[in-house]
PQR file with spaces between the fields and no chain letter, atoms N, CA, C, O and H, PARSE charges and radii, in Angstrom:
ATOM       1  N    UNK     1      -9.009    8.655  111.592 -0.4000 1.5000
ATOM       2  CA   UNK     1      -7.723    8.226  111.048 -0.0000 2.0000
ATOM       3  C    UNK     1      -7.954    7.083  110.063  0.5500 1.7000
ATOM       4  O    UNK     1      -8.809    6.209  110.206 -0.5500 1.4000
ATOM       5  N    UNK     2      -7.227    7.172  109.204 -0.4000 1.5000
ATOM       6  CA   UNK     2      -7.349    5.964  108.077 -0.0000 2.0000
ATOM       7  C    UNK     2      -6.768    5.192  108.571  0.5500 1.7000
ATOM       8  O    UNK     2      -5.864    5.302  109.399 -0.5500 1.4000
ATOM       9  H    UNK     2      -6.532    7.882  109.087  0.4000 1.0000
ATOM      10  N    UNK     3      -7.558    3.663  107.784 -0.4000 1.5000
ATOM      11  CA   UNK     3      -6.827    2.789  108.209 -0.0000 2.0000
ATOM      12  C    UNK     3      -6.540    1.410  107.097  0.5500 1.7000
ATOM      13  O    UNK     3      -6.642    0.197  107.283 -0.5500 1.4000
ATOM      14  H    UNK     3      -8.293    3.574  107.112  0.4000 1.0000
ATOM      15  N    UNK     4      -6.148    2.206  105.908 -0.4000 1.5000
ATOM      16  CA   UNK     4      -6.128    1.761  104.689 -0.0000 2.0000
ATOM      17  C    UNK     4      -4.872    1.122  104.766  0.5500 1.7000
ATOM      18  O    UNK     4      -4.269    1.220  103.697 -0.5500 1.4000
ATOM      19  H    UNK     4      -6.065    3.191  105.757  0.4000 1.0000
ATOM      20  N    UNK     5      -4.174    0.421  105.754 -0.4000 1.5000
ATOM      21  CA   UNK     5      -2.332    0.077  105.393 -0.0000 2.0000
ATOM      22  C    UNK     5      -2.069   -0.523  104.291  0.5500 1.7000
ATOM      23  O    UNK     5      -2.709   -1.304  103.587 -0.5500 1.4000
ATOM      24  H    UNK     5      -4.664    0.342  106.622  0.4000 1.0000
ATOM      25  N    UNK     6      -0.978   -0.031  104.221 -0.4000 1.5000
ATOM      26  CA   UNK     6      -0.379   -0.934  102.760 -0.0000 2.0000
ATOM      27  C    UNK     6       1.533   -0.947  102.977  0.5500 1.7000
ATOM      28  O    UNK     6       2.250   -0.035  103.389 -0.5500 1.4000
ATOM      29  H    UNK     6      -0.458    0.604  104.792  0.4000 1.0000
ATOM      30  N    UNK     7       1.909   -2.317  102.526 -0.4000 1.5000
ATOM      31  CA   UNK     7       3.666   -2.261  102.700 -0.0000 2.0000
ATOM      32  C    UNK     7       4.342   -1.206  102.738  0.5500 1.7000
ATOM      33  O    UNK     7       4.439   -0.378  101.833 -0.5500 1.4000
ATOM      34  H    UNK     7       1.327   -3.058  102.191  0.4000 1.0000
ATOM      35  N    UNK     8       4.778   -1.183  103.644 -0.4000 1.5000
ATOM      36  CA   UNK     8       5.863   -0.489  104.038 -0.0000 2.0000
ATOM      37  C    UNK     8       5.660    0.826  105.140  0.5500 1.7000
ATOM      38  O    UNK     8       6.607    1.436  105.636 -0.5500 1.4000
ATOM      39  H    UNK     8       4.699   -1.855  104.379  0.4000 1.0000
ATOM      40  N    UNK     9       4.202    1.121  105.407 -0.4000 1.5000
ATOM      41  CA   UNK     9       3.365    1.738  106.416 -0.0000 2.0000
ATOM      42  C    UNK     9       4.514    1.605  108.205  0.5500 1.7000
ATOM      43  O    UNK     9       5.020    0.547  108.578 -0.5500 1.4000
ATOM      44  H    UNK     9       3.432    0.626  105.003  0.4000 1.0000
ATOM      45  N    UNK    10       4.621    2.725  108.841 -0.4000 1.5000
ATOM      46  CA   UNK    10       5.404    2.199  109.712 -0.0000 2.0000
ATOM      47  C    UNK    10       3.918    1.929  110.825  0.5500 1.7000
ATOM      48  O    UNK    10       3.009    2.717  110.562 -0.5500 1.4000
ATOM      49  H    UNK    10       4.210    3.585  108.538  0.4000 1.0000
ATOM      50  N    UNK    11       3.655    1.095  111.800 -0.4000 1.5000
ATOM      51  CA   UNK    11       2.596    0.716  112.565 -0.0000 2.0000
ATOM      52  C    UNK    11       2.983    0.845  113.628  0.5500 1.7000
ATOM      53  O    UNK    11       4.197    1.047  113.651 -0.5500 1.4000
ATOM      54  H    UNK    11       4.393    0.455  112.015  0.4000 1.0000
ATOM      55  N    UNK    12       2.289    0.814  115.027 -0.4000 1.5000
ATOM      56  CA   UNK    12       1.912    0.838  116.367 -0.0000 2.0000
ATOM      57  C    UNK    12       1.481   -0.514  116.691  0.5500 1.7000
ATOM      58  O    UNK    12       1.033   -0.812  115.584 -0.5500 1.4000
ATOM      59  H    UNK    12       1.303    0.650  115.008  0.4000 1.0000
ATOM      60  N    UNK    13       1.327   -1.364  117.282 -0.4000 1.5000
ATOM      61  CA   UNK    13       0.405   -2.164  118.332 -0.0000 2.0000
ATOM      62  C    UNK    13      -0.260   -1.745  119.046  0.5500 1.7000
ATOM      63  O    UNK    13       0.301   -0.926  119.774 -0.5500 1.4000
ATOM      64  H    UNK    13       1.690   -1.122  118.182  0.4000 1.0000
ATOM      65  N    UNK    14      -1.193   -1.883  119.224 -0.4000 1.5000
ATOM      66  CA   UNK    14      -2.213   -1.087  120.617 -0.0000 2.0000
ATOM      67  C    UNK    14      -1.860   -2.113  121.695  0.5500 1.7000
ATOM      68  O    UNK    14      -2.044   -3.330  121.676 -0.5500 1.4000
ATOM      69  H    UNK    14      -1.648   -2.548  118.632  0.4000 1.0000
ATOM      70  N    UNK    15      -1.277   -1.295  122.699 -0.4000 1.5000
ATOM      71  CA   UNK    15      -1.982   -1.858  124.093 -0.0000 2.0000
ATOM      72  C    UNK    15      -2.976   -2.318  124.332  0.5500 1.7000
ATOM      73  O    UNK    15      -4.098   -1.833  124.186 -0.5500 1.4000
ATOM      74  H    UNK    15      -1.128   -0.307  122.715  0.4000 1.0000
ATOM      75  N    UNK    16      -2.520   -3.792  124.921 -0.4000 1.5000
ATOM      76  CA   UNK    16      -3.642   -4.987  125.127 -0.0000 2.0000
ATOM      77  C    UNK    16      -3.411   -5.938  124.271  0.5500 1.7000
ATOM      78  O    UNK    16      -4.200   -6.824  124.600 -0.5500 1.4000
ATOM      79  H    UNK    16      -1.609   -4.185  125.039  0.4000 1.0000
ATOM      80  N    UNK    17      -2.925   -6.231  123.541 -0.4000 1.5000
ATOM      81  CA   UNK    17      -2.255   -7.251  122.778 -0.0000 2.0000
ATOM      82  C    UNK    17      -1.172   -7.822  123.281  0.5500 1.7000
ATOM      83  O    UNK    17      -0.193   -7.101  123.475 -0.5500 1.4000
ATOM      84  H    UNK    17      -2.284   -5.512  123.274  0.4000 1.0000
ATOM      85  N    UNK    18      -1.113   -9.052  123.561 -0.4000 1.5000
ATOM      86  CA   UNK    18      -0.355   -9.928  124.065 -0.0000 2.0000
ATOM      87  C    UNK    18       0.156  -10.818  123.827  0.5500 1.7000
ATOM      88  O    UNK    18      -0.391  -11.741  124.429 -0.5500 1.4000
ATOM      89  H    UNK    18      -1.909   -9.637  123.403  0.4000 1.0000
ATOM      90  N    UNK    19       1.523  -11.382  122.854 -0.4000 1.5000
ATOM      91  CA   UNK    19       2.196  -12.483  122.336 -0.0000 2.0000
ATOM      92  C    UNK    19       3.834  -12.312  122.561  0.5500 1.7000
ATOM      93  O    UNK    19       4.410  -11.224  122.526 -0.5500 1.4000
ATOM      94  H    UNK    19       1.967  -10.631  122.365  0.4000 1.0000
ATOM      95  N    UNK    20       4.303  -13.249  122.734 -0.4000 1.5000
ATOM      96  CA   UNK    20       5.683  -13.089  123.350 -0.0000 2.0000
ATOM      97  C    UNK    20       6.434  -12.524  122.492  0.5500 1.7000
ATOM      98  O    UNK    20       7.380  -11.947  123.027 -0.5500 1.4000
ATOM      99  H    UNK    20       3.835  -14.133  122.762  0.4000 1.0000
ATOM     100  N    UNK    21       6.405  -12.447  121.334 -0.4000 1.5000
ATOM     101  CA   UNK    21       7.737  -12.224  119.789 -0.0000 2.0000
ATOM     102  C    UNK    21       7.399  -10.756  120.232  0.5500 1.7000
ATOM     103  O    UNK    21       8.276   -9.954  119.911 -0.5500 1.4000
ATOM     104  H    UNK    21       5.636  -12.916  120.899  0.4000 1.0000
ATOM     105  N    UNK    22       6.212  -10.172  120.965 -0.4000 1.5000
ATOM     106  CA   UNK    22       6.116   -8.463  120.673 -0.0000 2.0000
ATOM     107  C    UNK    22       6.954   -7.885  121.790  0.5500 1.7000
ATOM     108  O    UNK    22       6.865   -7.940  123.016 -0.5500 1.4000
ATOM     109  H    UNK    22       5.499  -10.824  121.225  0.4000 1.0000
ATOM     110  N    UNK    23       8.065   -7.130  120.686 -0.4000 1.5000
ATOM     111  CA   UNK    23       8.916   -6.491  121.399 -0.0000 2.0000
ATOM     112  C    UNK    23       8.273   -5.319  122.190  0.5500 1.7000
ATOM     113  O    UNK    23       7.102   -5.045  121.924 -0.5500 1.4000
ATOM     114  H    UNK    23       8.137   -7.084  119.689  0.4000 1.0000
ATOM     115  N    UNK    24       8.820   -4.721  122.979 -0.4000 1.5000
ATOM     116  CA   UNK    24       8.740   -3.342  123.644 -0.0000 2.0000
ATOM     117  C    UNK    24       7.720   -2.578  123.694  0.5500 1.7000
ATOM     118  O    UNK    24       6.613   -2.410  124.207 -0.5500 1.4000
ATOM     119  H    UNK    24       9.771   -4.943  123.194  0.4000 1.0000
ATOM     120  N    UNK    25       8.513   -2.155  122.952 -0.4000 1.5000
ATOM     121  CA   UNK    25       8.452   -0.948  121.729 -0.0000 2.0000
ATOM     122  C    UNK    25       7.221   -0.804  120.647  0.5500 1.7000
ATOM     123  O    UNK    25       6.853    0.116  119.916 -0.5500 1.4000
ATOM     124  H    UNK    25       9.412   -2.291  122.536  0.4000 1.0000
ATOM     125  N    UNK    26       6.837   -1.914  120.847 -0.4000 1.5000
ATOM     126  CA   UNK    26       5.642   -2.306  119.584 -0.0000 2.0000
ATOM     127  C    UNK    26       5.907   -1.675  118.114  0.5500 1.7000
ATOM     128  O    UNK    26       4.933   -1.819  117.375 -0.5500 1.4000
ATOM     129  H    UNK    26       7.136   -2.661  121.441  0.4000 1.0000
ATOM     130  N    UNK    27       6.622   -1.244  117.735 -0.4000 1.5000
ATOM     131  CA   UNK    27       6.722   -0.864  116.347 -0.0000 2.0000
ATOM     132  C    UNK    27       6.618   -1.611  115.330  0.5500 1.7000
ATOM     133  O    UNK    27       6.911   -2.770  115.627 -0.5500 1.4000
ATOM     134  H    UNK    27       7.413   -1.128  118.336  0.4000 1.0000
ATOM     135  N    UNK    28       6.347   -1.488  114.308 -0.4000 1.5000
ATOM     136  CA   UNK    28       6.926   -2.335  113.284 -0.0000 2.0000
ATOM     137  C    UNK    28       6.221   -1.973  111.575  0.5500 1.7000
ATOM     138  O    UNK    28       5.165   -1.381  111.350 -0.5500 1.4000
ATOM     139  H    UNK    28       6.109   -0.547  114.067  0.4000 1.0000
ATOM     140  N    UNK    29       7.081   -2.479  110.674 -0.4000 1.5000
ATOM     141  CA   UNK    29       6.530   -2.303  109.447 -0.0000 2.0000
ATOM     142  C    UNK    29       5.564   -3.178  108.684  0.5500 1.7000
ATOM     143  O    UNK    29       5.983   -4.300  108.403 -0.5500 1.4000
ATOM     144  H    UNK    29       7.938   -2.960  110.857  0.4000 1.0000
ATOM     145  N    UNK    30       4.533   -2.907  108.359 -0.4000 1.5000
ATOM     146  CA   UNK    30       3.449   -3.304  107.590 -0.0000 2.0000
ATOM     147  C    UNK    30       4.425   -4.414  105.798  0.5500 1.7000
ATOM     148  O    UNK    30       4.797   -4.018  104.693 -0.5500 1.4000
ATOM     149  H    UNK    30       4.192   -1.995  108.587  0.4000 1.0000
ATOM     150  N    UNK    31       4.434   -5.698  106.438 -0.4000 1.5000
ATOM     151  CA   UNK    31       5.281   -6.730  105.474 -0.0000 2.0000
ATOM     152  C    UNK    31       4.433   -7.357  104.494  0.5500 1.7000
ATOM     153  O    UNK    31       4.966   -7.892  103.523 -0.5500 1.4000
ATOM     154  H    UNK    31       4.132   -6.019  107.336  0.4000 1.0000
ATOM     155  N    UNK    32       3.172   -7.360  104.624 -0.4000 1.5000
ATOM     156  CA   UNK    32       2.541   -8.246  103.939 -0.0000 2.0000
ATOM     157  C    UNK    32       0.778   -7.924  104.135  0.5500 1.7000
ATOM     158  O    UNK    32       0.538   -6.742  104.381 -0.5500 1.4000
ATOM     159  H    UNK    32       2.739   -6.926  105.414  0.4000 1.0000
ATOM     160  N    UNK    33      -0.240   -8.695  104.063 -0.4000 1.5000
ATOM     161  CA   UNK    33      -1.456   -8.730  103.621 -0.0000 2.0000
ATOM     162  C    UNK    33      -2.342   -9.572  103.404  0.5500 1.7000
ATOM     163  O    UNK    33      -1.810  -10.125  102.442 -0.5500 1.4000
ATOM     164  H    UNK    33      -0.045   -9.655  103.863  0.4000 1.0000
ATOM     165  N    UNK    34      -3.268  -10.094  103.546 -0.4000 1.5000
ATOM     166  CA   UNK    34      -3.875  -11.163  103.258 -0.0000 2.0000
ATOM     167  C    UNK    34      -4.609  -10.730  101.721  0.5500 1.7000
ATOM     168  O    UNK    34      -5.111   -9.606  101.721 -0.5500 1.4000
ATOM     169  H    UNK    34      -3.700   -9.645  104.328  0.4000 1.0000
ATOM     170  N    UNK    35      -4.688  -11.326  100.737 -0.4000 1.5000
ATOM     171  CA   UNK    35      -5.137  -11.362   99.841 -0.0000 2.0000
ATOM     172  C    UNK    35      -7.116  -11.012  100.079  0.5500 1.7000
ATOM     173  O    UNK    35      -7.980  -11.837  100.378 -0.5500 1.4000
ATOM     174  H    UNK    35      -4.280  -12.239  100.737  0.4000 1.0000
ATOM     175  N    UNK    36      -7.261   -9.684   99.836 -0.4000 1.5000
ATOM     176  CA   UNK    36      -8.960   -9.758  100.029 -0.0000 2.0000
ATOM     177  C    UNK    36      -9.881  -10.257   99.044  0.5500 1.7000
ATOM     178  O    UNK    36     -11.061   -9.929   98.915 -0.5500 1.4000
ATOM     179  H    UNK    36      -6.560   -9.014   99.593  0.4000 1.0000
ATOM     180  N    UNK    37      -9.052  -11.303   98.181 -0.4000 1.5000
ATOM     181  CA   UNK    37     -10.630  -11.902   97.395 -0.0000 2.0000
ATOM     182  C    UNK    37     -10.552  -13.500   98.364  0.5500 1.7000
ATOM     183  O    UNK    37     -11.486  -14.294   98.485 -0.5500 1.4000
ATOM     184  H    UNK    37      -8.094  -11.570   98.285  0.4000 1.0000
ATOM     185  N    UNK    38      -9.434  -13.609   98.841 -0.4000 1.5000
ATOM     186  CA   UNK    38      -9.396  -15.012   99.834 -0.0000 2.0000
ATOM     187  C    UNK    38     -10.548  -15.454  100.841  0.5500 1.7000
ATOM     188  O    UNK    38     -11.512  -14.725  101.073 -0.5500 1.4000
ATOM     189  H    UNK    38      -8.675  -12.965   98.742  0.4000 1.0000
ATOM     190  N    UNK    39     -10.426  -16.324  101.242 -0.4000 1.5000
ATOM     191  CA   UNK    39     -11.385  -17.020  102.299 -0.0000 2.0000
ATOM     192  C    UNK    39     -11.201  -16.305  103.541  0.5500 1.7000
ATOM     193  O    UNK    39     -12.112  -16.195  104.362 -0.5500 1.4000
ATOM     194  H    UNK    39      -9.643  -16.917  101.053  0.4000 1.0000
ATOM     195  N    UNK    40     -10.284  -15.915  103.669 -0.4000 1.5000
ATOM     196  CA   UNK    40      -9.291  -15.219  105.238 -0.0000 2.0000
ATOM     197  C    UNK    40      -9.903  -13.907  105.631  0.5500 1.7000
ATOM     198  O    UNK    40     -10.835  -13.423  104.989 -0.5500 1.4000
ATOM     199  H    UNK    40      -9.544  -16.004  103.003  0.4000 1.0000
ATOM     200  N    UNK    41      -9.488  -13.449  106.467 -0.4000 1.5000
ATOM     201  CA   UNK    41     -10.164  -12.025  106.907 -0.0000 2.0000
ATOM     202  C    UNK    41      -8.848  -11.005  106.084  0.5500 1.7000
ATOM     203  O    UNK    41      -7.633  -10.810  106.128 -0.5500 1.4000
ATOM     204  H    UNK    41      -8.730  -13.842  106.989  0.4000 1.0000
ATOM     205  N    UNK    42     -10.145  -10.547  105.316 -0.4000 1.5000
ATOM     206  CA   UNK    42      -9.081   -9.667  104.438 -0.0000 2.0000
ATOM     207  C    UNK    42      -8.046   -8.085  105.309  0.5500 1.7000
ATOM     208  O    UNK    42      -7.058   -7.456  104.929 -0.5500 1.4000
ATOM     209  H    UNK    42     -11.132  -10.706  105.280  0.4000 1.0000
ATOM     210  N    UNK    43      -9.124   -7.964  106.835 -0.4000 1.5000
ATOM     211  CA   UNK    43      -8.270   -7.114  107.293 -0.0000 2.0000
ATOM     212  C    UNK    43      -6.708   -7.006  107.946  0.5500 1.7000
ATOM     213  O    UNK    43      -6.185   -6.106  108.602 -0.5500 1.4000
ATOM     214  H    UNK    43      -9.926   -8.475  107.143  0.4000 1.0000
ATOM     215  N    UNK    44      -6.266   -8.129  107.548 -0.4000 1.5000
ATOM     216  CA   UNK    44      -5.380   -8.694  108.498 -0.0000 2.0000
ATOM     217  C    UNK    44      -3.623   -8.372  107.964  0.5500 1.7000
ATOM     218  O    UNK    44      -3.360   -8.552  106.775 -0.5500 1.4000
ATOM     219  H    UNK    44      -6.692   -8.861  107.015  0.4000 1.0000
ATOM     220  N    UNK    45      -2.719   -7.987  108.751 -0.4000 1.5000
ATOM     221  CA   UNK    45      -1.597   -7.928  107.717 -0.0000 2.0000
ATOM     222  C    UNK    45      -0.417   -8.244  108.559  0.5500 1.7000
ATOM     223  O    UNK    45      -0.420   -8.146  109.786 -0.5500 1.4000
ATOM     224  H    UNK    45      -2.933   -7.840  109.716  0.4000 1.0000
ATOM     225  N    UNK    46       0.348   -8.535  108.014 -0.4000 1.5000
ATOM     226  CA   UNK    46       1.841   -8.885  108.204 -0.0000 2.0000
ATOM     227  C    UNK    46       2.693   -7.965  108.796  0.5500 1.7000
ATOM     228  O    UNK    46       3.161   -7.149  108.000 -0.5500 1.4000
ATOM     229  H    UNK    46       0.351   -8.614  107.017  0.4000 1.0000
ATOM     230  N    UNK    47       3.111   -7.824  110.206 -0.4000 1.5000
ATOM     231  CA   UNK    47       3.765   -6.725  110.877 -0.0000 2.0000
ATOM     232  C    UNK    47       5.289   -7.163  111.130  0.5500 1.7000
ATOM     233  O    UNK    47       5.312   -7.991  112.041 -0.5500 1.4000
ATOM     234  H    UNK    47       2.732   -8.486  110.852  0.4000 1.0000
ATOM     235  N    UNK    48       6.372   -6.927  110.706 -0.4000 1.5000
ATOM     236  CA   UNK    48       7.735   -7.355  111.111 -0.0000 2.0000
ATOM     237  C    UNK    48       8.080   -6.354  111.929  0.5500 1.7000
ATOM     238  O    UNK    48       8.131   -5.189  111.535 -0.5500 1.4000
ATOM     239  H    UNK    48       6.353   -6.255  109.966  0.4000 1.0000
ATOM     240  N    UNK    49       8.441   -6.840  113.552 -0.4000 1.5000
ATOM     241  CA   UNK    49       8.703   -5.682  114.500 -0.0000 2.0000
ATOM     242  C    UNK    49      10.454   -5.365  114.219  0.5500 1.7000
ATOM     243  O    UNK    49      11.368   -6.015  113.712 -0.5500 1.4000
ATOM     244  H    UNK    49       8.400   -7.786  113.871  0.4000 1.0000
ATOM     245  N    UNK    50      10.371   -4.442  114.647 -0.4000 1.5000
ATOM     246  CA   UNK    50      12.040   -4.033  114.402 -0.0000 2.0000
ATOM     247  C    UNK    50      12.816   -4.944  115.696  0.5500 1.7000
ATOM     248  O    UNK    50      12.258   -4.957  116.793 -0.5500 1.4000
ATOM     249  H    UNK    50       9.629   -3.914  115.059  0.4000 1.0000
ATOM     250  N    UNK    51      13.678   -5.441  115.564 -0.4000 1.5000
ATOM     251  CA   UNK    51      14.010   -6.444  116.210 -0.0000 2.0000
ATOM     252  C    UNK    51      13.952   -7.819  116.179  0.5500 1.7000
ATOM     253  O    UNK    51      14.673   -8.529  116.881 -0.5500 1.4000
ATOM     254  H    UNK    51      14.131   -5.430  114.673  0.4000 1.0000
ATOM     255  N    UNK    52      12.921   -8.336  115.201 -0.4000 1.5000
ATOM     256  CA   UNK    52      12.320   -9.622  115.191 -0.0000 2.0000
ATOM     257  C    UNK    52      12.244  -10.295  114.123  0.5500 1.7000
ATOM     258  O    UNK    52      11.750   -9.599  113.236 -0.5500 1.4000
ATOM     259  H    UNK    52      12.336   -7.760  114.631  0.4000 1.0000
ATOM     260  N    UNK    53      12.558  -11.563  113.700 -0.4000 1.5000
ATOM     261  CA   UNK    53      13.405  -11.780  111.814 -0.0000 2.0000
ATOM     262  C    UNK    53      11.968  -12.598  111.399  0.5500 1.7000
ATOM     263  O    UNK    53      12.052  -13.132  110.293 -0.5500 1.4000
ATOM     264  H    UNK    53      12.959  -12.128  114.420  0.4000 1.0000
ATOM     265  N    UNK    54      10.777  -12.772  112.035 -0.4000 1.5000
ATOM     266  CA   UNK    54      10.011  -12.922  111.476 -0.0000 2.0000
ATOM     267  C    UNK    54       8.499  -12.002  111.517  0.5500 1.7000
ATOM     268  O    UNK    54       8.341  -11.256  112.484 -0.5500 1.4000
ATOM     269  H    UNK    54      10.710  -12.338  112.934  0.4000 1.0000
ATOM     270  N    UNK    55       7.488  -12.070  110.532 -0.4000 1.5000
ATOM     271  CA   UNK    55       6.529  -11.397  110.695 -0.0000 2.0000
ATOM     272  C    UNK    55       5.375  -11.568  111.734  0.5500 1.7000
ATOM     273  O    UNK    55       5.873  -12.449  112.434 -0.5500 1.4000
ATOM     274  H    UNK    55       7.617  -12.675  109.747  0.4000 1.0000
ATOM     275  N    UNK    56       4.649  -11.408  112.065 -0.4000 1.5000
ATOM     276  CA   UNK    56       3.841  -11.429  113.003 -0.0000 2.0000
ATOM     277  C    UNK    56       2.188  -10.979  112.093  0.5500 1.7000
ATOM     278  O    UNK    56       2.170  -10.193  111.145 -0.5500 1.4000
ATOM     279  H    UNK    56       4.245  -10.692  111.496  0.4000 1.0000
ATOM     280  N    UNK    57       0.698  -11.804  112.751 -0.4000 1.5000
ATOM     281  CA   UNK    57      -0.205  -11.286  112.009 -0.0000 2.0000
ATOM     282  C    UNK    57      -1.344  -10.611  113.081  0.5500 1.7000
ATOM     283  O    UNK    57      -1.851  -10.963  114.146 -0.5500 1.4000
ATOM     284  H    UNK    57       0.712  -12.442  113.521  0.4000 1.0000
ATOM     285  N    UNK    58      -1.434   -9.591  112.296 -0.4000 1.5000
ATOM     286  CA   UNK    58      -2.377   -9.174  113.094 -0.0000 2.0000
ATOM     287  C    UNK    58      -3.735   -8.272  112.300  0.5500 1.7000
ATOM     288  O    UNK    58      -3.519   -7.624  111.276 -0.5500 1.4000
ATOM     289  H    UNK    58      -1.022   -9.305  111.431  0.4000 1.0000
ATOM     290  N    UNK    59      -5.512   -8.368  113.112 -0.4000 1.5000
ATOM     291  CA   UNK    59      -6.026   -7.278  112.121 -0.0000 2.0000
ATOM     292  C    UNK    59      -5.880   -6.216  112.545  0.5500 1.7000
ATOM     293  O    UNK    59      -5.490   -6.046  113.700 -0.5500 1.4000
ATOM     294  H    UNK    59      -5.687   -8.895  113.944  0.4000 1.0000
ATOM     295  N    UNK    60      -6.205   -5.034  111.569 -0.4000 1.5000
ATOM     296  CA   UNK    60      -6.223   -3.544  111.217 -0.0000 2.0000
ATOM     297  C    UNK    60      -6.710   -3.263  112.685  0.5500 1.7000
ATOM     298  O    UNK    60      -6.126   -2.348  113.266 -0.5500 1.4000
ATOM     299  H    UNK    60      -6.522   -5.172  110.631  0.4000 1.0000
ATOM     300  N    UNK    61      -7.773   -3.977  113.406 -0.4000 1.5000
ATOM     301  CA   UNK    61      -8.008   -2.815  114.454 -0.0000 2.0000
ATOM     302  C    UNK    61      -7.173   -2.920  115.834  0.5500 1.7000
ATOM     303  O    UNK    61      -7.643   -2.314  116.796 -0.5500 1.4000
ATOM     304  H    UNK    61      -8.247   -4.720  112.934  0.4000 1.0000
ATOM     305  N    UNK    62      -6.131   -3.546  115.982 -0.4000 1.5000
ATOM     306  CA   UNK    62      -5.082   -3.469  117.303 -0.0000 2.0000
ATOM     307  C    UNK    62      -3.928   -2.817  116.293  0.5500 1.7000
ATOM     308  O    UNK    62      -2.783   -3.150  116.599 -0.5500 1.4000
ATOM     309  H    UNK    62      -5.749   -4.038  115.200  0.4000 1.0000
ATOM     310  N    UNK    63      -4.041   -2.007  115.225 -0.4000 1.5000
ATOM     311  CA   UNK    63      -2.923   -1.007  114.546 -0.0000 2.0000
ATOM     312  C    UNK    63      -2.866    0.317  114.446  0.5500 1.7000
ATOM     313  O    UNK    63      -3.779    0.607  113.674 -0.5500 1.4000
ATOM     314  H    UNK    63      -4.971   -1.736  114.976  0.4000 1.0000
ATOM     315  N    UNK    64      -2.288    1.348  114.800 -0.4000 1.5000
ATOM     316  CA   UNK    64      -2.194    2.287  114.733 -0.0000 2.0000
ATOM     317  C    UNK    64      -0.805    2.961  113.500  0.5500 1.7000
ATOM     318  O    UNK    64       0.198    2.342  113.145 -0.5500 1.4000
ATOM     319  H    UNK    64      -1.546    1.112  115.428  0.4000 1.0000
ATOM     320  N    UNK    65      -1.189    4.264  113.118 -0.4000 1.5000
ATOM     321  CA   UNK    65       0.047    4.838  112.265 -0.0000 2.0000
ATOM     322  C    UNK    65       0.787    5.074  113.354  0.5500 1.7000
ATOM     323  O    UNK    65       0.383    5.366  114.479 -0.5500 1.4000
ATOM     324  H    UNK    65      -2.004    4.767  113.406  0.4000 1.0000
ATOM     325  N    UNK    66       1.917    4.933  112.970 -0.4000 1.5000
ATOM     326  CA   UNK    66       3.037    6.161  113.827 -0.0000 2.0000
ATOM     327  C    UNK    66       3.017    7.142  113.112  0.5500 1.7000
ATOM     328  O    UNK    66       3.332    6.922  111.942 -0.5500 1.4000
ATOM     329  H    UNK    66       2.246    4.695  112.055  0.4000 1.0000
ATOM     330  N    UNK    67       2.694    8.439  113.445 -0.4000 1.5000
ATOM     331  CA   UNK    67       3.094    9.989  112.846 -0.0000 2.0000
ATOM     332  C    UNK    67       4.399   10.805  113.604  0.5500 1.7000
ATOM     333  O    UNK    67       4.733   10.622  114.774 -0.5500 1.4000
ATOM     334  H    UNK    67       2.439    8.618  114.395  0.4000 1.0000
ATOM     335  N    UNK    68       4.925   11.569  112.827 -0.4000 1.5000
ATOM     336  CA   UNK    68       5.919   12.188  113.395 -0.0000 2.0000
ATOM     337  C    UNK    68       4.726   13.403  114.107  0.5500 1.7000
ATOM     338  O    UNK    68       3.627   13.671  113.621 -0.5500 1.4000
ATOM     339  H    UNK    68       4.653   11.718  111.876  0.4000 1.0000
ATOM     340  N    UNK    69       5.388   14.057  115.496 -0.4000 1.5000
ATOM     341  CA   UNK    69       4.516   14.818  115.792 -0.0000 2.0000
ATOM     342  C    UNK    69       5.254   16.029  115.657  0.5500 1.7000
ATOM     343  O    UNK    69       4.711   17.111  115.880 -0.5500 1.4000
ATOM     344  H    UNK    69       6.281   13.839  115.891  0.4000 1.0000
């Protein structure tokens, strides 16, 4: 599975991740990005859960796509 996200991507949380703002449901849309010529870990991106008025950060590998099945 790719794991190229980019805005507006709908995402998963993987189970095993643990912070209080994470709703339920774990859903949420791919908001943002870290700039990859930066100092920062370029895998990292901006998740706004549905429910929640701010973003949340997390890297690429506790993310999954949601697919319709």
């Amino acid at each position: 599975m790719r794991n190229d996200y980019k805005i507006g991507d709908l995402v998963q949380l993987l189970e095993g991740v643990h912070q209080d703002e994470i709703p339920d449901h774990r859903m949420g849309v791919v908001v943002g990005g870290v700039d990859p010529e930066s100092d920062y870990y370029p895998d990292v991106f901006d998740i706004l859960f549905f429910g929640n008025n701010e973003p949340l950060r997390f890297h690429k590998m506790y993310l999954e796509y949601v697919v319709k099945e």
